[in-house]
DOVO-187390 format. One record per residue (C-alpha): residue number from 1; x, y, z. Coordinates in Angstrom, 2 decimals. Each point is the difference from the previous one (the first is absolute). Last residue first. Example, Ala and Ser with C-alpha at 12.3 -4.5 7.8 and 13.67 -1.06 7.14 Angstrom:
2 / 13.67 / -1.06 / 7.14
1 / -1.37 / -3.44 / 0.66
END
This chain:
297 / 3.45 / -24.07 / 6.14
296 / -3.29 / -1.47 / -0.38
295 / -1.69 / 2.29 / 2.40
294 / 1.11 / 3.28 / -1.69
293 / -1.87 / -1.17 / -3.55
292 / -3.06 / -0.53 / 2.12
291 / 0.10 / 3.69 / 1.42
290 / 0.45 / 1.15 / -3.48
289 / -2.36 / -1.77 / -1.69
288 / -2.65 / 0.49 / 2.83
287 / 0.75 / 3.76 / -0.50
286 / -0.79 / 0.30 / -3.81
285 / 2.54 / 0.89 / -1.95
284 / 0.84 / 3.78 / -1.34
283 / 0.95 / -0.31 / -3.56
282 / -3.10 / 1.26 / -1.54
281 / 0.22 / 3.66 / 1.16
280 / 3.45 / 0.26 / -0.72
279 / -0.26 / -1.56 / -3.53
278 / 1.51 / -3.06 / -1.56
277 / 0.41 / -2.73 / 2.86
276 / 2.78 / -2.65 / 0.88
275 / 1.41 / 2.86 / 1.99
274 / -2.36 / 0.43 / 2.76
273 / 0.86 / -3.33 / 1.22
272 / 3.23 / 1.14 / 1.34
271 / -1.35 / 3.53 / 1.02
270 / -2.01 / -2.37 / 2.41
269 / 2.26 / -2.49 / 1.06
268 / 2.04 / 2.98 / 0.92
267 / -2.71 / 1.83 / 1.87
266 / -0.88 / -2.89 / 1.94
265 / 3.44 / -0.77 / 0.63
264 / 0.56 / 3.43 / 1.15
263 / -2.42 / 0.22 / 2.62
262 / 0.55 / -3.72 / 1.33
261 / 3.24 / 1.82 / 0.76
260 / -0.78 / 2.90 / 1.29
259 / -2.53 / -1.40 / 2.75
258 / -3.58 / -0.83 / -1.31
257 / -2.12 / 3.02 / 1.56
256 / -2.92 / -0.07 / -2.55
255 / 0.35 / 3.31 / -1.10
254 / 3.76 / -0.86 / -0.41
253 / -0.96 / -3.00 / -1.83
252 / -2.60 / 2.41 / -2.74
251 / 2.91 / 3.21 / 0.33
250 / 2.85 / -2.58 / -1.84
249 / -2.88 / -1.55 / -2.47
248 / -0.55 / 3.46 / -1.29
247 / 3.78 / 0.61 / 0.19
246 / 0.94 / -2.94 / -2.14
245 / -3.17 / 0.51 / -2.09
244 / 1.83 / 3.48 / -0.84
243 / 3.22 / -1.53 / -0.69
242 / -1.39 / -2.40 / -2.20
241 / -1.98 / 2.94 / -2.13
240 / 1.38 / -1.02 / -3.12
239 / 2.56 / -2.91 / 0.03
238 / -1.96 / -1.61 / -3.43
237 / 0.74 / -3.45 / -1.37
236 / 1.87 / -1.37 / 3.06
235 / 1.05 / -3.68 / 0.46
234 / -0.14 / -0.33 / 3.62
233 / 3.29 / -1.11 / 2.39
232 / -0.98 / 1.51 / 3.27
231 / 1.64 / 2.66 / 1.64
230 / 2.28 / -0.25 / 3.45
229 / -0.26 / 1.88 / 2.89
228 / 3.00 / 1.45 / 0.60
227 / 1.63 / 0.13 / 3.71
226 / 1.48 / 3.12 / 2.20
225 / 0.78 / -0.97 / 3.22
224 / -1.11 / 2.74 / 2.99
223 / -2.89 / -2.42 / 1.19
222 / -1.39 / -0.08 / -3.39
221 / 1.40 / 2.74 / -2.80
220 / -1.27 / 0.20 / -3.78
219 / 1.02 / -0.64 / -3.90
218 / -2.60 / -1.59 / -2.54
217 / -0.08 / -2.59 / -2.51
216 / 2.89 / -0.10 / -2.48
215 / -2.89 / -0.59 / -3.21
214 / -0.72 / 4.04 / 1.37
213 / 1.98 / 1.07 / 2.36
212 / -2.20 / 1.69 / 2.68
211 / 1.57 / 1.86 / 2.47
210 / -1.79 / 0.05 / 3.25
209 / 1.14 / 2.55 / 2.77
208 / -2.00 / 0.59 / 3.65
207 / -0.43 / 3.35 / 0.59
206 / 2.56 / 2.47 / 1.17
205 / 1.11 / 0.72 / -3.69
204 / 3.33 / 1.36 / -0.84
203 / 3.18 / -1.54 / 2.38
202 / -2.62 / -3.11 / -0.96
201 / 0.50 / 0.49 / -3.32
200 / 3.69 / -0.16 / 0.27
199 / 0.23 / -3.43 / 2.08
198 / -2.28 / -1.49 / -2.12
197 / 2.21 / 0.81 / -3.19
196 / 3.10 / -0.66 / 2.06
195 / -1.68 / -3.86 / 0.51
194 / -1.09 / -0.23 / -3.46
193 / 3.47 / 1.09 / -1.25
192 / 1.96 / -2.43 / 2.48
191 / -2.62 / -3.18 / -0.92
190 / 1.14 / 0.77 / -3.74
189 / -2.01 / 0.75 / -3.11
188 / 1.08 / 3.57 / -1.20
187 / -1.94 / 2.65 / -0.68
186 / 2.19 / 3.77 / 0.37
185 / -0.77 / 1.67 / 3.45
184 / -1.19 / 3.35 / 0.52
183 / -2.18 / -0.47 / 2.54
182 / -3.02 / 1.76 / -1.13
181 / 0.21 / -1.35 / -3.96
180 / 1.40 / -3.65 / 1.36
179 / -3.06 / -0.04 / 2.28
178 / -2.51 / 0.80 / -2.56
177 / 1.51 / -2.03 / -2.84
176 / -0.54 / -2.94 / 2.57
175 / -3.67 / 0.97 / 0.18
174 / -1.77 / 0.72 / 3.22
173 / -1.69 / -0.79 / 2.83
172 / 0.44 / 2.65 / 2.89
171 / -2.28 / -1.16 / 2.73
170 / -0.62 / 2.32 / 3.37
169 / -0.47 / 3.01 / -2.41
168 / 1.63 / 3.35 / 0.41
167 / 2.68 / -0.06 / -1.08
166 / -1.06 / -1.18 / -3.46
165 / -1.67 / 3.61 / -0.22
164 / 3.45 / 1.34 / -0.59
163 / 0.68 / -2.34 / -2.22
162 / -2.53 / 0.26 / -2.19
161 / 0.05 / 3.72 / -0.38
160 / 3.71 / -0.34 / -0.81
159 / -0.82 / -2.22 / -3.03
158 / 1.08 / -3.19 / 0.47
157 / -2.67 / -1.44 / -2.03
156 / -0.78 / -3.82 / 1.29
155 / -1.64 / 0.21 / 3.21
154 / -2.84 / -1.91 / 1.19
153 / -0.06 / 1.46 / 3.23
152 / -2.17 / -1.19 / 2.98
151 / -1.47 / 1.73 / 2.93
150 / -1.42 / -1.25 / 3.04
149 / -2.78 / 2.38 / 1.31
148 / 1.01 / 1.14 / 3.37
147 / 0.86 / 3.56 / -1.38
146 / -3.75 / 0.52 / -1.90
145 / -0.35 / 3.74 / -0.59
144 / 3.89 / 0.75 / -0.72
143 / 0.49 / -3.26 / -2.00
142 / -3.21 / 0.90 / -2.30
141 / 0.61 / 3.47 / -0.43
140 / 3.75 / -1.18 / -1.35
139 / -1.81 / -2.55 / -1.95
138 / -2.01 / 2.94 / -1.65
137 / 2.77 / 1.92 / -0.54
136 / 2.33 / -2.67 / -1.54
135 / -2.65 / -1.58 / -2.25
134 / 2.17 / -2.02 / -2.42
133 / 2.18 / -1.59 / 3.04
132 / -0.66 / -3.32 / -0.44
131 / -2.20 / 0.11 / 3.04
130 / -1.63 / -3.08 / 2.35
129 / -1.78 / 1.46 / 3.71
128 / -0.88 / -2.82 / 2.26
127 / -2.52 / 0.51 / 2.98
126 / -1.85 / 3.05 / -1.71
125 / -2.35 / 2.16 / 1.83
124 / -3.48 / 0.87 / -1.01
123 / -1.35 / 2.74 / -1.86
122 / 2.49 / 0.87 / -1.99
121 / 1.03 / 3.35 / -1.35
120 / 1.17 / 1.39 / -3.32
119 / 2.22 / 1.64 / -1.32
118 / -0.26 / 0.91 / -4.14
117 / 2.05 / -2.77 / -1.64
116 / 2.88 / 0.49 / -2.17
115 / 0.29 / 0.38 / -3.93
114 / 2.83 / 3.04 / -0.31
113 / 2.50 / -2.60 / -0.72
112 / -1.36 / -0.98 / -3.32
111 / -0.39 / -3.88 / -0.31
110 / 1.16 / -1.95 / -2.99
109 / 0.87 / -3.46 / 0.48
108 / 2.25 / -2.20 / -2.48
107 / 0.84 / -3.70 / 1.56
106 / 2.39 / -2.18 / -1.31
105 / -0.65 / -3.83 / 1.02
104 / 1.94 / -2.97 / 1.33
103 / -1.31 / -3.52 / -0.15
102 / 2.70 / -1.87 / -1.86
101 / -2.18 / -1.15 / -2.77
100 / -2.65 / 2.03 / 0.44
99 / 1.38 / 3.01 / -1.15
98 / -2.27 / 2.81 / 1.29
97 / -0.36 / 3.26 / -1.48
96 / -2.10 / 2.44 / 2.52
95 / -1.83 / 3.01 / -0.82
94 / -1.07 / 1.58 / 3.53
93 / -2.78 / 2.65 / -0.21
92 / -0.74 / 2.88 / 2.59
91 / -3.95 / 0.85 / -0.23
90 / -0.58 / 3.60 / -1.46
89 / -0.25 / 2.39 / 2.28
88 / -2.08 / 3.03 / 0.53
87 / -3.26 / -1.42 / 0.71
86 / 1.37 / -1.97 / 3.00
85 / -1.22 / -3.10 / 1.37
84 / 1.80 / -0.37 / 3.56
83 / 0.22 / -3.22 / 1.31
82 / -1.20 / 0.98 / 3.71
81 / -3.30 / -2.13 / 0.64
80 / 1.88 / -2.70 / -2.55
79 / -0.60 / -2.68 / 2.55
78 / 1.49 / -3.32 / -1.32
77 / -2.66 / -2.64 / -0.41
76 / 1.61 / -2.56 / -2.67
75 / -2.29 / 1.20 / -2.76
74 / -0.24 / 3.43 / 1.09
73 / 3.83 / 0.45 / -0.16
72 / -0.32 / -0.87 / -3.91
71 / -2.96 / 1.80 / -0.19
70 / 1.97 / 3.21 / 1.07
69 / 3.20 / -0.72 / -1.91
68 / -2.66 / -0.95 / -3.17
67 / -1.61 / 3.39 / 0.58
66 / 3.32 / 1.99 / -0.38
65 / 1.08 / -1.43 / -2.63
64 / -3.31 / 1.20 / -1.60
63 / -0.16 / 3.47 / 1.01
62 / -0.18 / 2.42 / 3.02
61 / 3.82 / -0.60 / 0.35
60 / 1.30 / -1.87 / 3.10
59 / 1.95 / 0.59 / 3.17
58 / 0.99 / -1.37 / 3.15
57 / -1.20 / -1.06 / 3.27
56 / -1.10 / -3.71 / 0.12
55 / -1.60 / -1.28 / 3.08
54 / 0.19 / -3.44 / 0.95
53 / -2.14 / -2.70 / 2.68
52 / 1.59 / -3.44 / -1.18
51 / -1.33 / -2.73 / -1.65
50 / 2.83 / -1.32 / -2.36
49 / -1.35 / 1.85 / -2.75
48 / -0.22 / 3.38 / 1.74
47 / 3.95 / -0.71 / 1.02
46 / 0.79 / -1.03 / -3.43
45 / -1.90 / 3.10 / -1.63
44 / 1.98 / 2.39 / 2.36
43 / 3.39 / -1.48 / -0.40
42 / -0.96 / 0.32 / -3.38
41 / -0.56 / 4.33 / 0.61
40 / 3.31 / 0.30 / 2.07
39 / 1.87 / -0.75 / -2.58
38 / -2.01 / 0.83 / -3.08
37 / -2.37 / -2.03 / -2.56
36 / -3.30 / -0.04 / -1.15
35 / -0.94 / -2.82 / -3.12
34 / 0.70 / -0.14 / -3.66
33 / 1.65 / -3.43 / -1.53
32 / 0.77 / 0.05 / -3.69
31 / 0.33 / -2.48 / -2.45
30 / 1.15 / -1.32 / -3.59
29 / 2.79 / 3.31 / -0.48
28 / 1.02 / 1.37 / -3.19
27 / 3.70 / 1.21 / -0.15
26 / 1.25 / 3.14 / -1.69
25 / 3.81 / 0.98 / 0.09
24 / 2.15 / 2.87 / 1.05
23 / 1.31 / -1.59 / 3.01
22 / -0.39 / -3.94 / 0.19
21 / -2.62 / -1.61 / 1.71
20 / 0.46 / -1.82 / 3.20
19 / -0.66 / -4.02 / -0.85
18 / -2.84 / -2.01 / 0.66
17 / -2.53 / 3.33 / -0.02
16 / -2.72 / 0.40 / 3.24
15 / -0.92 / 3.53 / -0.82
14 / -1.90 / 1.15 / 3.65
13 / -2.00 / 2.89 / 0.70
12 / -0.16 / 1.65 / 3.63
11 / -2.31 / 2.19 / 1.15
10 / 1.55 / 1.86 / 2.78
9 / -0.49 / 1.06 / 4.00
8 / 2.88 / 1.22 / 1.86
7 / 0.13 / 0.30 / 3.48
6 / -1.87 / -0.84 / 3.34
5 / -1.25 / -3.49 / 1.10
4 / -1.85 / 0.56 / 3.74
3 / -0.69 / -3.40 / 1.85
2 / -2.43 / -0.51 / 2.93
1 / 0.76 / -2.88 / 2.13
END
């Protein structure tokens, strides 16, 4: 199975701190944890590091970031044939605060909107296609040239762009925030909301709808019932880049034809784990943990 990542590639560096800082004040840090980052770019790295054939289309600077993204994907044998290294651009950078004692983290990315990549063409044909929806153009190329490629949204901006091209994929996995900004529904924790939240993306999206919810788990439909798969109980120190292991992990057991829901316990195990870990990059486990972590529950 040949796997195409397409989106947004960053360099990510991470202020672990005990407690979020206080406007208007200085704090001196003990540490700091610099690695790639980006949606569909660590769904990328895990599925290189778990042994699978990947291409990553994005882009990068002509610069130093932008080296470390490319020996990072090097490392765990990601194709970078069509990263594009451009002259003009400076590598996009992610400054994230992370409180590790409850796990969450505030991210600060800058990324001018007229960065996009030049089209380009593959030379062979993609059996499942993975977009967050940076590069709209060139996934729209992508969708048109390959239509029995499987495609997969990570979507999490519901910018009109993004939904539109969430139509078109055969899996919509998204945030909750996602599907209470295109439904129009307020959050609530009820069986009756997450049911008329299903009910309303699906009116939406003809794909199959997953709703991730974070420490909830994640929202989807078998045999016309809709059912939660349930998180596990970790003690997080840094939430960065869970949701993009999720989906790496989600595109590794649909590569590998496990039905939907051996797919999502995989990649819920796996954003589980992902959490006990400072760093995108460094928080992806190893397969064998995973897979032996699945057969003791």
């Amino acid at each position: 199975m040949k796997i195409v990542c397409i989106g947004h590639a960053s360099y990510d560096i991470t202020f672990p701190v005990e407690e979020y800082p206080k406007e208007n004040t200085k704090n001196r840090i003990q540490k700091r944890v610099e690695c790639g980052g980006g949606p569909a770019s660590n769904a990328a790295y895990l599925l290189g590091k778990w042994g699978m054939p990947t291409w990553f289309l994005g882009i990068v600077g002509n610069d130093e970031y932008g080296e470390v993204i490319r020996e990072e994907f090097k490392e765990v044998g990601v194709n970078t044939t069509y990263l594009e290294v451009n002259n003009r651009v400076t590598t996009t950078n992610s400054m994230i605060i992370v409180n590790t004692q409850t796990g969450s983290r505030t991210t600060l990315t800058y990324r001018p909107e007229e960065i996009k990549m030049e089209p380009v063409d593959l030379d062979f044909k993609p059996d499942i296609i993975l977009t967050d929806g940076q590069e709209i153009e060139q996934t729209n190329r992508l969708f048109e040239q390959f239509p029995n490629a499987v495609r997969v949204i990570d979507a999490s901006r519901p910018t009109p762009e993004i939904i539109e091209l969430s139509k078109h994929c055969h899996f919509v996995v998204c945030s909750y925030n996602f599907a209470l900004s295109v439904t129009n529904l307020t959050k609530e924790d009820s069986n009756h909301h997450y049911q008329q939240l299903m009910d309303e993306m699906k009116k939406i999206f003809p794909g199959r709808v997953i709703v991730t919810l974070e420490e909830k788990g994640c929202l989807y439909e078998s045999d016309g019932v809709l059912k939660r798969m349930p998180s596990l109980k970790m003690k997080a120190v840094d939430t960065t880049a869970a949701g993009d292991i999720f989906h790496g992990a989600f595109v590794y057991a649909l590569a590998k034809g496990y039905r939907l829901e051996q797919t999502l316990q995989i990649a819920t195990i796996t954003g589980a784990l992902s959490v006990t870990k400072i760093g995108g990059r460094y928080s992806v486990p190893e397969l064998e943990e995973v897979m032996q972590y699945g057969k003791s529950k």
